[in-house]
Rosetta silent file (secondary structure, phi, psi, omega in degrees, C-alpha in Angstrom):
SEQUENCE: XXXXXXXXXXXXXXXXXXXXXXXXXXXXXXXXXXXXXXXXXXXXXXXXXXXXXXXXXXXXXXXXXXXXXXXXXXXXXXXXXXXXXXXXXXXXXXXXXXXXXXXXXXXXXXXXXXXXXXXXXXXXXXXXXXXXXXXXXXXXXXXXXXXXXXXXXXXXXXXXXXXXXXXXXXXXXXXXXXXXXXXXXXXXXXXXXXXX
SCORE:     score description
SCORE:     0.000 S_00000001
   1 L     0.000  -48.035  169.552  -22.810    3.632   31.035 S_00000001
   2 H   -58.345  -31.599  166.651  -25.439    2.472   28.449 S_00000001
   3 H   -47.464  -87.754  157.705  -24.358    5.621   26.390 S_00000001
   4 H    -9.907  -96.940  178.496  -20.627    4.732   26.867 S_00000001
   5 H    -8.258  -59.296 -157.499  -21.789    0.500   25.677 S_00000001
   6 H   -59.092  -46.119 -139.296  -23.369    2.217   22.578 S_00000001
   7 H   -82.941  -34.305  165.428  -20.907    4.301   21.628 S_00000001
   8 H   -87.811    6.085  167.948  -18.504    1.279   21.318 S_00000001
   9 H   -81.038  -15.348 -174.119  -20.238   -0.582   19.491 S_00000001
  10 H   -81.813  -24.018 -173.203  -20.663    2.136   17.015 S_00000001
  11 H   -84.002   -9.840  157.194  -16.824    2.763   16.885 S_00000001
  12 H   -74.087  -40.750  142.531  -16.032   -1.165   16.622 S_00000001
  13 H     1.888  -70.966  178.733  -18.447   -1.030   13.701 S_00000001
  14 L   -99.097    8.059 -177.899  -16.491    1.262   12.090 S_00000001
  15 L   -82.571  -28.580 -141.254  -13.206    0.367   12.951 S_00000001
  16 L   -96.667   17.556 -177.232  -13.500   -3.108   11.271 S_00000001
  17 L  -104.482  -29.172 -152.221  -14.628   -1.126    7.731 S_00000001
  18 L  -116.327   61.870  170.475  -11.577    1.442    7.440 S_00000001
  19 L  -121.728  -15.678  169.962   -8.913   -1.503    9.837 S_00000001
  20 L   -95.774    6.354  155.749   -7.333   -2.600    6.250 S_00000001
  21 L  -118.201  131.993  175.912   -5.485    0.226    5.555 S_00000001
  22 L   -89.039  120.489  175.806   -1.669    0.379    5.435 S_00000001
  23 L   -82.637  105.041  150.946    1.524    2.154    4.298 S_00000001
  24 E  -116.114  135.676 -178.460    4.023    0.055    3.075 S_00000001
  25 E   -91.948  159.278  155.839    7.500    0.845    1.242 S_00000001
  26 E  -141.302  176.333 -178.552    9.319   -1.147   -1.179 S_00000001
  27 E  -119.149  135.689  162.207   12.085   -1.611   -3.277 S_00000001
  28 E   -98.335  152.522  148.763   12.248   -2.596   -6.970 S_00000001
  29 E  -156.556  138.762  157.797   15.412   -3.798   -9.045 S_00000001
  30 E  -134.979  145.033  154.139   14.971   -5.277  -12.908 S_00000001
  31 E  -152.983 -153.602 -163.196   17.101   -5.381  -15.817 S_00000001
  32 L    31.237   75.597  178.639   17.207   -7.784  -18.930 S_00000001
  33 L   -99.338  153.651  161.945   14.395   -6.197  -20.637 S_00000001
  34 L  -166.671  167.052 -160.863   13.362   -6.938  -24.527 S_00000001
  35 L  -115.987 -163.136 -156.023   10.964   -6.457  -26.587 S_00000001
  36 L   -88.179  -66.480 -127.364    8.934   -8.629  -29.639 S_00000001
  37 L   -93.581  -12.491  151.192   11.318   -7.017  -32.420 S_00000001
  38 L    90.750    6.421  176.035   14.968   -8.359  -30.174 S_00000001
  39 L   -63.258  169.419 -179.486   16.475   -4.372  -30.135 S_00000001
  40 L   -90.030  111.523 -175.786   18.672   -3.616  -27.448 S_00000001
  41 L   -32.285  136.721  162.276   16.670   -2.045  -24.015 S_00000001
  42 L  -112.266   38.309  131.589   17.981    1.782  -23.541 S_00000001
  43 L  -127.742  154.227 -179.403   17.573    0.605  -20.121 S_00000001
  44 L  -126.513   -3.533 -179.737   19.751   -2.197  -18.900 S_00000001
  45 L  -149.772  178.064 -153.278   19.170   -2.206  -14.895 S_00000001
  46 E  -175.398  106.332  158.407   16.355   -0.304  -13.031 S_00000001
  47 E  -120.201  170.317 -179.969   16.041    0.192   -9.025 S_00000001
  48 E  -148.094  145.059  168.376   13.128    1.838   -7.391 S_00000001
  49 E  -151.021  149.099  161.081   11.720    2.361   -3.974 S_00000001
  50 E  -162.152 -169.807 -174.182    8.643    3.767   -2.978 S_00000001
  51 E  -126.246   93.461 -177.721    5.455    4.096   -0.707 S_00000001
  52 E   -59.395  118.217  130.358    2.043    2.729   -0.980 S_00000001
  53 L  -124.570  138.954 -152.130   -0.915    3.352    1.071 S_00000001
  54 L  -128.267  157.098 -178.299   -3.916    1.413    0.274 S_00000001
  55 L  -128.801  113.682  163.068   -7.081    0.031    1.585 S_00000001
  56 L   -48.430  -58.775 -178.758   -7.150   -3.923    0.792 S_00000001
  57 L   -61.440   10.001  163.088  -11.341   -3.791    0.935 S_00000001
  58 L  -119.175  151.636  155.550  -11.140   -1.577   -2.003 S_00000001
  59 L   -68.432 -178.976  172.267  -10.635   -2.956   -5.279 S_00000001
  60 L    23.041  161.035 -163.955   -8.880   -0.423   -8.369 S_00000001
  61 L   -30.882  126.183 -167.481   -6.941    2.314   -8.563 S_00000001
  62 L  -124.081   10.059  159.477   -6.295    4.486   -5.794 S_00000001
  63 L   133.107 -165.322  177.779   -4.355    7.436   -6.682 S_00000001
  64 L   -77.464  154.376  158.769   -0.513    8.646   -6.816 S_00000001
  65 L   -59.117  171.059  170.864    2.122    6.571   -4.359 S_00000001
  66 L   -71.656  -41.896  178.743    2.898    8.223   -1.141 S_00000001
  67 L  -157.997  167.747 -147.786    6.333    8.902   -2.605 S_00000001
  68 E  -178.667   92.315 -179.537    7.753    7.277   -5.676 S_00000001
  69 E  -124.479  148.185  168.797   11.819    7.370   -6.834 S_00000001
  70 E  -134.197  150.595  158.631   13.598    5.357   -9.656 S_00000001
  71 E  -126.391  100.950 -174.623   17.154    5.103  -10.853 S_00000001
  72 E   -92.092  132.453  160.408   17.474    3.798  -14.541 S_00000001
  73 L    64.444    3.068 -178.147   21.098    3.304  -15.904 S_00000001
  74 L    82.068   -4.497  149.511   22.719    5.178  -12.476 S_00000001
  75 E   -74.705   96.190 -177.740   20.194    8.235  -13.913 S_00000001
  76 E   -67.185  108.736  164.738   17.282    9.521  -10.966 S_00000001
  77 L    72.377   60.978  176.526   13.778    9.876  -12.605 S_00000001
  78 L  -125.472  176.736  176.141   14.827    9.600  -16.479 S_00000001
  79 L    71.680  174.223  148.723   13.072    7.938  -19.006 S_00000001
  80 H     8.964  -65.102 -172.505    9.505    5.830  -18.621 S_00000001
  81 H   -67.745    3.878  177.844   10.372    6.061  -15.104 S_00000001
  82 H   -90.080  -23.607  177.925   10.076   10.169  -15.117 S_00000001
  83 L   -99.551  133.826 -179.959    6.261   10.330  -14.566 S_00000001
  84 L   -51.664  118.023 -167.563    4.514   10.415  -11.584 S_00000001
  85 E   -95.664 -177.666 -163.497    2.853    7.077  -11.652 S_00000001
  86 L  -106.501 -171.583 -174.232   -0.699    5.767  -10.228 S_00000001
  87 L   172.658  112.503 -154.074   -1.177    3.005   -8.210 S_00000001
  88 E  -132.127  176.226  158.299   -3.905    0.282   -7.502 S_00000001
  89 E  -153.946  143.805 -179.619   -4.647   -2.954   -5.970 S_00000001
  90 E  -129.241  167.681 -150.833   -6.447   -5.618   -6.631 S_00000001
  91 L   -75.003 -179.943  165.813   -7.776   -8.891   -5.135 S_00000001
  92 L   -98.494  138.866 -168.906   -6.901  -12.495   -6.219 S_00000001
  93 E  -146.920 -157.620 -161.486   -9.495  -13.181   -8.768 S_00000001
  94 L   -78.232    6.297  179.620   -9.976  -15.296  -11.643 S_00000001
  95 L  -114.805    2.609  154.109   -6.579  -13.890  -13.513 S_00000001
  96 E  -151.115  154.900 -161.258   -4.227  -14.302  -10.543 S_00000001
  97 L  -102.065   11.943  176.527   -4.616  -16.846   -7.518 S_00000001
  98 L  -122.882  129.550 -176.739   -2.869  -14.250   -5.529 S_00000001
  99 L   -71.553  152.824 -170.404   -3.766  -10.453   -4.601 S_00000001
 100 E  -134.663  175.165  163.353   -1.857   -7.774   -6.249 S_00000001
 101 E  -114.581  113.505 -158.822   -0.119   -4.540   -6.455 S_00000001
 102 E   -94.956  132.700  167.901    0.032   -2.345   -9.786 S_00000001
 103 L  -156.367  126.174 -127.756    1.891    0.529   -9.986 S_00000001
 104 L  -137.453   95.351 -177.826    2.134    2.798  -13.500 S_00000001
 105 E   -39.845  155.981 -177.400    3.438    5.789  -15.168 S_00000001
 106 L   -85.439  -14.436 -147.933   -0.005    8.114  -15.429 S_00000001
 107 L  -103.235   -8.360  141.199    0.560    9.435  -18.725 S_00000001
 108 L  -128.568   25.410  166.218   -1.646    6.392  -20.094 S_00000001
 109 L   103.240  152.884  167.506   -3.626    5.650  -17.408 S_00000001
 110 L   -48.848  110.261  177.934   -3.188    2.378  -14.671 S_00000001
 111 L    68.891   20.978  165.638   -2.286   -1.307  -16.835 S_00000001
 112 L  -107.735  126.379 -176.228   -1.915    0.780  -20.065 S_00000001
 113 L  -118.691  133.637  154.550    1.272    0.688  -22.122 S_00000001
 114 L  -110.110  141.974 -178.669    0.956    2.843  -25.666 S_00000001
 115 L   -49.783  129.031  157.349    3.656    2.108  -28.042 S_00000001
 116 L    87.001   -7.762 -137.045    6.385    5.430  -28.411 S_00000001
 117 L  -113.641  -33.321 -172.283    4.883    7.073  -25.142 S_00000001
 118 L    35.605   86.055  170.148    7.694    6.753  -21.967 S_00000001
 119 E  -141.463  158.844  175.839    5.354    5.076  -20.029 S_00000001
 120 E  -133.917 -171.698  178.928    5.863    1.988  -17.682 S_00000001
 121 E  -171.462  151.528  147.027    3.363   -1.196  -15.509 S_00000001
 122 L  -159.020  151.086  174.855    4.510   -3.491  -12.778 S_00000001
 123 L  -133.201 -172.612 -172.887    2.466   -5.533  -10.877 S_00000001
 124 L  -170.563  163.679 -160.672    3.735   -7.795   -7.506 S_00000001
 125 E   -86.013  125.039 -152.090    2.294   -9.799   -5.414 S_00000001
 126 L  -103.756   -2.557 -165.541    0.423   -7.840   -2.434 S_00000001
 127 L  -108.660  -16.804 -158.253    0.366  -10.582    0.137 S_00000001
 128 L   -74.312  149.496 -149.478    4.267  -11.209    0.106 S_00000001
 129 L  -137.745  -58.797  163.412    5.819  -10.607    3.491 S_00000001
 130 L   -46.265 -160.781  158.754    8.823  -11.214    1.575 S_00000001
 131 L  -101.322  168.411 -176.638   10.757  -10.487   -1.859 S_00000001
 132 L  -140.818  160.067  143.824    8.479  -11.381   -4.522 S_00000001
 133 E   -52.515  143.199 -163.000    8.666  -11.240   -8.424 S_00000001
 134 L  -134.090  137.694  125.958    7.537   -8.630  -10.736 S_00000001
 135 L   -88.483  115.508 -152.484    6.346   -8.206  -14.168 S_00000001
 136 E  -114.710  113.041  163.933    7.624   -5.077  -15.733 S_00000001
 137 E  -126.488  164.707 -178.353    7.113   -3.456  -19.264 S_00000001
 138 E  -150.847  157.547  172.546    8.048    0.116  -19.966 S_00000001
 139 E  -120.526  170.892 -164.654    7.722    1.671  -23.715 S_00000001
 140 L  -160.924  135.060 -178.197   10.000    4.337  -25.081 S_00000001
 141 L   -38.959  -27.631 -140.870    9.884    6.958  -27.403 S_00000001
 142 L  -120.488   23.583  167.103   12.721    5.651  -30.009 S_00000001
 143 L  -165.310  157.220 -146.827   11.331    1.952  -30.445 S_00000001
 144 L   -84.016  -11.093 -178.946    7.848    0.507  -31.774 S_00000001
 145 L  -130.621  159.468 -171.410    7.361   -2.351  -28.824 S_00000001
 146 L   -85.866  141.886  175.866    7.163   -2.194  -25.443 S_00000001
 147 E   -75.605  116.795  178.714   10.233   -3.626  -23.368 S_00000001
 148 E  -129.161  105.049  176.499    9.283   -6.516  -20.737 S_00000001
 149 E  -113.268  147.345  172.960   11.338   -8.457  -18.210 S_00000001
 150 L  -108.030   17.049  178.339   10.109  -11.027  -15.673 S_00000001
 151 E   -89.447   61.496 -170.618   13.844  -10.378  -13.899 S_00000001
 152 E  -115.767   85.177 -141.337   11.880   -8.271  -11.741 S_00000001
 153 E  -114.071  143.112  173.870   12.562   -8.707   -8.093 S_00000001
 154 L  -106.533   70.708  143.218    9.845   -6.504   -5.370 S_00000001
 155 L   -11.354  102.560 -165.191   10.837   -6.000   -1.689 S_00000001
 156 L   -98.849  119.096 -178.057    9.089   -4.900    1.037 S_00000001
 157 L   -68.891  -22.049 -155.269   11.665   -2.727    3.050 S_00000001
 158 L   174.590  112.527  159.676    9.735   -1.271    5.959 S_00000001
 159 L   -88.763   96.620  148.465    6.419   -1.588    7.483 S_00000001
 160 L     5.732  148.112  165.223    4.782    1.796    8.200 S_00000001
 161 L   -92.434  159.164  174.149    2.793    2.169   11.063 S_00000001
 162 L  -100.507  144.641  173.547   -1.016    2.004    9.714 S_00000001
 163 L   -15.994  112.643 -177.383   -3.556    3.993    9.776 S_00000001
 164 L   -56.857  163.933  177.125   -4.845    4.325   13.684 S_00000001
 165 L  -102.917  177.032 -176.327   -8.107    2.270   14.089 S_00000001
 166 L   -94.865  -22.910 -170.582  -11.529    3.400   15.488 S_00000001
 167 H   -95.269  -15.124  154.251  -11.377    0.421   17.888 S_00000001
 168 H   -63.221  -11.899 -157.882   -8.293    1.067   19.406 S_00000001
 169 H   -97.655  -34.541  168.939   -9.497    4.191   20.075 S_00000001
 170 H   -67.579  -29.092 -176.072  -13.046    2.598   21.650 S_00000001
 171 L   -84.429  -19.394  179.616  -11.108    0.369   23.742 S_00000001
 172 L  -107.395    5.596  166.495   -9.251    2.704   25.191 S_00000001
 173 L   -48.023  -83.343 -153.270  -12.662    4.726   25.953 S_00000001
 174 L   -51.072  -36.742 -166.347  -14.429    1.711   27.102 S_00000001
 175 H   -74.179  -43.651 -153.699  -11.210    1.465   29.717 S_00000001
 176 H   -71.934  -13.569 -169.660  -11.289    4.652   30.614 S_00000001
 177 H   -77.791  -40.999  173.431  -15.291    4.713   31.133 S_00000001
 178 H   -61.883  -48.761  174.498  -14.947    1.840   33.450 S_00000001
 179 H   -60.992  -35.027 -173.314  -12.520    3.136   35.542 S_00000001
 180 H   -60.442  -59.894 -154.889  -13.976    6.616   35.640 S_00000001
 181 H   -66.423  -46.759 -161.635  -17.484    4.955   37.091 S_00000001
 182 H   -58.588  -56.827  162.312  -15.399    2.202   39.969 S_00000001
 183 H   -28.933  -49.426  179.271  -13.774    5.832   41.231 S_00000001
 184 H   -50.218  -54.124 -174.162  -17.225    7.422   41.037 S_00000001
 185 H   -37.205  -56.031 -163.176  -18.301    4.342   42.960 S_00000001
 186 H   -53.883  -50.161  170.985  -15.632    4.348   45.479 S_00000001
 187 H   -57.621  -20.972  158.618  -16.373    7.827   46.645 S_00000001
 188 H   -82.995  -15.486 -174.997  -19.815    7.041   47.745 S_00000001
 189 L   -63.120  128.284  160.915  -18.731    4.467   50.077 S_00000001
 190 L  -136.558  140.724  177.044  -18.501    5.840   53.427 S_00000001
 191 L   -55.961  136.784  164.951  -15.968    4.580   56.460 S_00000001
 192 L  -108.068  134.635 -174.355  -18.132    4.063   59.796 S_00000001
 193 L  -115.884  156.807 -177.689  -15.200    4.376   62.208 S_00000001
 194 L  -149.165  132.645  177.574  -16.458    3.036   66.124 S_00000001
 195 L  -107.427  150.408 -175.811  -14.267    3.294   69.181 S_00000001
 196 L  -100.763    0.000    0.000  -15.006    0.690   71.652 S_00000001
């Protein structure tokens, strides 16, 4: 039983280190993008959906989405929006009072836009339950500034189930360890039967 005690403390331990991470999808939609120089976006609407999973207790980038589709213009994966993006998240700190979620074409790296490139950034709020706002820039080959709208609406469409935990998994030990020994118990007990 003291084995058993031990064992769950080491698996609550380690439940409550790896217990923040989750898969969640969203949805994107933006349009009315422009840029410093006033040309006309060669995108004019933008939806997206895709899937994050993330561990809140880590700070910076954490890799490709789980899955990751756009439609620019009624056109699936063209443009900016053609590269498998990154995808990171970070805390509320001293440049936003809220924590967030960044997600990035790859082909300049996470919160990098280069000018002429078909590359994109959005970030969103990471805490929203809700729809939330987005800031969105994307650059394009055929014009010298990057394209930015703040008509940038984020969804979350579906919560995921999350990662199992180590402590549900100790808890349902701990149950089973308990039960196990009150059987053991039970079986030593022996009926004295007495006829009068």
């Amino acid at each position: 039983m003291r084995y058993a005690a031990l064992m769950i403390i080491g698996l609550v331990t380690a439940g409550q280190a790896s217990a923040e991470v989750v898969t969640r999808d969203f949805s994107l939609t933006a349009n009315n993008f422009q840029n410093f120089n006033g040309d006309a976006s060669p995108i004019n609407a933008l939806s997206a959906t895709f899937r994050l999973t993330y561990d809140d207790a880590v700070s910076g980038f954490q890799g490709d989405p789980v899955s990751f589709s756009s439609i620019s213009n009624g056109i699936e994966n063209v443009g900016p929006f053609a590269a498998a993006p990154i995808f990171g998240y970070f805390p509320a700190d001293g440049m936003s009072s809220f924590p967030r979620l960044g997600v990035g074409g790859a082909l300049n790296g996470g919160n990098t836009l280069v000018n002429g490139t078909d590359d994109f950034y959005f970030t969103f709020d990471a805490s929203a339950v809700g729809a939330t706002s987005a800031m969105l820039s994307f650059t394009s080959v055929d014009y010298a500034t990057p394209f930015t709208t703040f008509n940038a609406v984020v969804k979350p469409i579906q919560v995921s189930a999350s990662v199992p935990e180590p402590v549900t998994w100790g808890m349902m030990i701990l149950g089973l360890t308990i039960a196990g020994g009150a059987i053991r118990r039970r079986g030593k007990v022996r009926a004295t039967v007495s006829f009068a």
